[in-house]
C-alpha positions in Angstrom: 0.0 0.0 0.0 1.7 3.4 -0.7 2.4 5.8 1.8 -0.7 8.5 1.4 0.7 12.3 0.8 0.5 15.2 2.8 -0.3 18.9 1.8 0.1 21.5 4.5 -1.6 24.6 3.6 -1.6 28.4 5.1 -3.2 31.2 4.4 -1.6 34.1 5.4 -3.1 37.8 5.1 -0.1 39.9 5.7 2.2 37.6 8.0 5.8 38.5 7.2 7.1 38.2 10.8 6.2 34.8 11.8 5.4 33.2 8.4 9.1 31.4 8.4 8.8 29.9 11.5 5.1 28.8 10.4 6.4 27.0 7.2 9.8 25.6 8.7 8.1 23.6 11.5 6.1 22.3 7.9 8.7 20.2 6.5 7.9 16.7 7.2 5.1 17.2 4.7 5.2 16.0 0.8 4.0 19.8 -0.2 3.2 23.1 1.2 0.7 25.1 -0.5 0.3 28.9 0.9 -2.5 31.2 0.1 -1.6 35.0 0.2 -4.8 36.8 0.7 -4.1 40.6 0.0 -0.6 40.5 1.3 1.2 44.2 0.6 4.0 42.6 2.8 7.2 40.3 1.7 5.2 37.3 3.0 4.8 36.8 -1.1 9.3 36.8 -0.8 9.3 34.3 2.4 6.7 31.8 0.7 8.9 31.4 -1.7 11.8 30.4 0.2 9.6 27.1 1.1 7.4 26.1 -1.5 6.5 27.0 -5.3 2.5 26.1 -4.4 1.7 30.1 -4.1 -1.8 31.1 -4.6 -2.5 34.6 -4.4 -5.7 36.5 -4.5 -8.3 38.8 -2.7 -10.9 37.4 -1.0 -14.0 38.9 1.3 -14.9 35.5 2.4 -12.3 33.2 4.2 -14.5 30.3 3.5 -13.7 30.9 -0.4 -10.2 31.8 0.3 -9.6 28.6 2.5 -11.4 26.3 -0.2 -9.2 27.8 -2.5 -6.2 26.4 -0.8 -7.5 23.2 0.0 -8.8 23.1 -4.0 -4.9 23.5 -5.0 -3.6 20.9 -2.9 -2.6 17.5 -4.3 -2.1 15.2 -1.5 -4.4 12.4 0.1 -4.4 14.4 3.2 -4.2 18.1 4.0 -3.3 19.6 7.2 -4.6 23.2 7.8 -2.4 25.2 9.6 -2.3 29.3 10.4 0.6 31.4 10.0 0.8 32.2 14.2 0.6 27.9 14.5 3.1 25.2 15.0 3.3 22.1 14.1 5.2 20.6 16.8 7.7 17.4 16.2 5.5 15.0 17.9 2.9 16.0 16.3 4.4 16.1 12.8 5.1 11.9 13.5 1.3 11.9 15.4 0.4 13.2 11.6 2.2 10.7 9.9 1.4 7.5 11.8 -2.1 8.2 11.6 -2.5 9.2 8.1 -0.5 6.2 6.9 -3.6 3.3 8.4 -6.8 5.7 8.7 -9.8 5.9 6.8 -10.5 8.7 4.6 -12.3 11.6 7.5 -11.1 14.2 9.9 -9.4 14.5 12.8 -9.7 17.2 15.5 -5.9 18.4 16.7 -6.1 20.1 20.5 -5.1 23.1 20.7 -2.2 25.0 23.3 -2.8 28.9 22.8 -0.5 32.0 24.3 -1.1 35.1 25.1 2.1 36.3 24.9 4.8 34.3 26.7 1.9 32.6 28.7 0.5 29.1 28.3 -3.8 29.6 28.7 -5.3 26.2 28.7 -8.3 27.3 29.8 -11.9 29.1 28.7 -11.0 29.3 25.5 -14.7 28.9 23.4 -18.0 30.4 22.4 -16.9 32.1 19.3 -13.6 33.3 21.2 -10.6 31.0 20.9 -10.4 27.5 19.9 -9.6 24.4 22.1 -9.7 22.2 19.4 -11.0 21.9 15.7 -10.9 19.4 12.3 -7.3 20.1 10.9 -6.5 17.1 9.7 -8.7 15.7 7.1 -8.9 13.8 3.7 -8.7 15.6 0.3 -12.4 15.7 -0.3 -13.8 15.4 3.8 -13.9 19.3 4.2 -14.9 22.7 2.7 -15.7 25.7 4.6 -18.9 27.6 4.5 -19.3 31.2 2.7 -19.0 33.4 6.0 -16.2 35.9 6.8 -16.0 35.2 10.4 -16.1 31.8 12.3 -17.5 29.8 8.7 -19.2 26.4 9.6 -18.0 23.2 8.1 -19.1 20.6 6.2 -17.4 17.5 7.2 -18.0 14.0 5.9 -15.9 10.7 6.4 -14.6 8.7 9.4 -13.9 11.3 12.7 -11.2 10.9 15.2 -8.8 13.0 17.6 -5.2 13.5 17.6 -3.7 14.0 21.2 -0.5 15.9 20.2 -1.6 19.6 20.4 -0.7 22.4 18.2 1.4 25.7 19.4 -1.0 28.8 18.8 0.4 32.0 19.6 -3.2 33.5 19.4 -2.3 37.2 21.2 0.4 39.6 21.9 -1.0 40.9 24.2 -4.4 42.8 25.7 -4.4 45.2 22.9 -4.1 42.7 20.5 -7.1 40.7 21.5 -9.1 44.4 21.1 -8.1 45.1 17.9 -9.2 41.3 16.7 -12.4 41.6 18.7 -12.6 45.0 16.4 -12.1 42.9 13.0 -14.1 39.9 14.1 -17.9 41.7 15.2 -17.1 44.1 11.6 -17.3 40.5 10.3 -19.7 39.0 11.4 -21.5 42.1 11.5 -21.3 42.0 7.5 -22.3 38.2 8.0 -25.5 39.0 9.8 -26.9 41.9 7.7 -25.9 39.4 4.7 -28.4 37.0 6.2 -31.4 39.2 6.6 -31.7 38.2 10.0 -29.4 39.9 12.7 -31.2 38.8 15.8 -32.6 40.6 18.1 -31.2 43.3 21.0 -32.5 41.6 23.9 -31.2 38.7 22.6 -27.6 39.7 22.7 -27.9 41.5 25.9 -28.5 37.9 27.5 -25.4 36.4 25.6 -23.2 38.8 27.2 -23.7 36.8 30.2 -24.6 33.8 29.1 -21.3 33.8 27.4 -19.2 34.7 30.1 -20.2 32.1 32.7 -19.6 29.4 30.1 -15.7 30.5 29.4 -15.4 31.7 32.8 -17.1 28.9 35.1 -18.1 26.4 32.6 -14.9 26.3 30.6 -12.7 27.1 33.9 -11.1 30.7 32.4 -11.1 31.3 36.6 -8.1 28.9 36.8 -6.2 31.1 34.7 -7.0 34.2 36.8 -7.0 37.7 35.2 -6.8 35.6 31.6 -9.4 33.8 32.2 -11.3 36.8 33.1 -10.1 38.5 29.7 -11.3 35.8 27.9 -14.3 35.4 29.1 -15.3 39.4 28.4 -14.0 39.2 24.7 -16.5 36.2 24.5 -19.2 38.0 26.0 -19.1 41.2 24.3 -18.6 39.1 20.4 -22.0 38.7 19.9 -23.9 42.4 21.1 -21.0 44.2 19.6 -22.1 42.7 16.4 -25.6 42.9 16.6 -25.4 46.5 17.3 -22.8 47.1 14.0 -24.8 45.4 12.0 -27.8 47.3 13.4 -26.1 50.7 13.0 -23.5 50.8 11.1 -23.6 50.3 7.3 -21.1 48.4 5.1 
């Protein structure tokens, strides 16, 4: 039976200064294809350095612009990876052993996000963070749907879980988690007047503490003391910040 392939893939808006690291730790796999989404940065010069699979464009939706990627890649299985992620050793060979006897599906990969210099393991979740998501899949087990923000999946195949996590150097820092909470409700602000349907105020109000108590007592943020409070408000304000620009801002 011959070995399956491996594509990695990343799609990179604009990542020059950790791009390098992002594509060395990809190595071990049998191509790398990068998507440059409306890079004005030499990410377009340090993609180069690692693969010829460059795929550049401009797209509003990071659904499209992710099925794009997975669309060019060759390999039996892909492995999704963002520019501020790392593939770690042991889980390169995790990768490899299981692709080599698995069915064609998706695996979920755990994740270990920073802030900074500091490992947060927990209440990460409810549209802030991940904990862990479907990475790992067969050519033909995943597309993305048409959203901006946060796009749902379509999955199909066997399912499984890796236990080797992923590096994710998710923030800098407090003002770094503002200024993506900024991007993300504009996003899915655009999302819900897309839709027709952007919910209701009321609605939103309760989220903002609904939301909380589930990253910060459900989800354990408390265990990671003033992170875990942190966390826990970016979830909680997500979904009224954008009901409210979708209710009074225009495109």
């Amino acid at each position: 039976m011959p070995t399956p392939r491996l594509s990695a893939l990343v799609v990179a808006h604009n990542e020059e200064h950790q791009l390098a690291d992002c594509l060395e730790a990809l190595a071990f796999a049998d191509e790398t294809v990068v998507v440059l989404d409306r890079c004005t940065d030499g990410s377009k010069a340090i993609a180069e350095r690692f693969t010829d699979r460059i795929v550049e464009g401009g797209w509003e939706i990071e659904g499209a612009r992710r099925n794009a990627g997975i669309d060019t890649c060759t390999g039996d299985w892909i492995l999704e990876v963002d520019a501020d992620e790392r593939v770690t050793p042991e889980l390169a060979a995790e990768i490899r052993e299981t692709i080599a006897a698995a069915a064609p599906g998706h695996f979920r990969i755990p994740f270990d996000n920073y802030i900074g210099d500091r490992l947060v393991r927990h209440g990460w979740g409810a549209a802030w963070g991940v904990r862990a998501t479907e990475r790992l899949f067969a050519r033909g087990c995943k597309r993305w749907g048409e959203q901006r923000v946060h796009p749902q999946l379509q999955l199909s195949g066997t399912k499984g879980e890796l236990s080797q996590p992923m590096v994710h150097f998710a923030h800098r820092d407090i003002s770094d988690m503002l200024l993506r909470l900024d991007r993300y409700t504009s996003a899915r602000a655009a999302d819900l007047r897309a839709s027709g349907d952007i919910g209701r105020f009321g609605q939103n109000v309760r989220r903002i503490f609904s939301r909380f108590w589930k990253c910060y007592v459900a989800r354990r943020g408390y265990r990671e003391g003033q992170y875990g409070f942190v966390i826990a408000m970016m979830a909680a304000l997500y979904p009224i910040l954008s009901y409210l620009k979708a209710s009074l801002e225009r495109e």
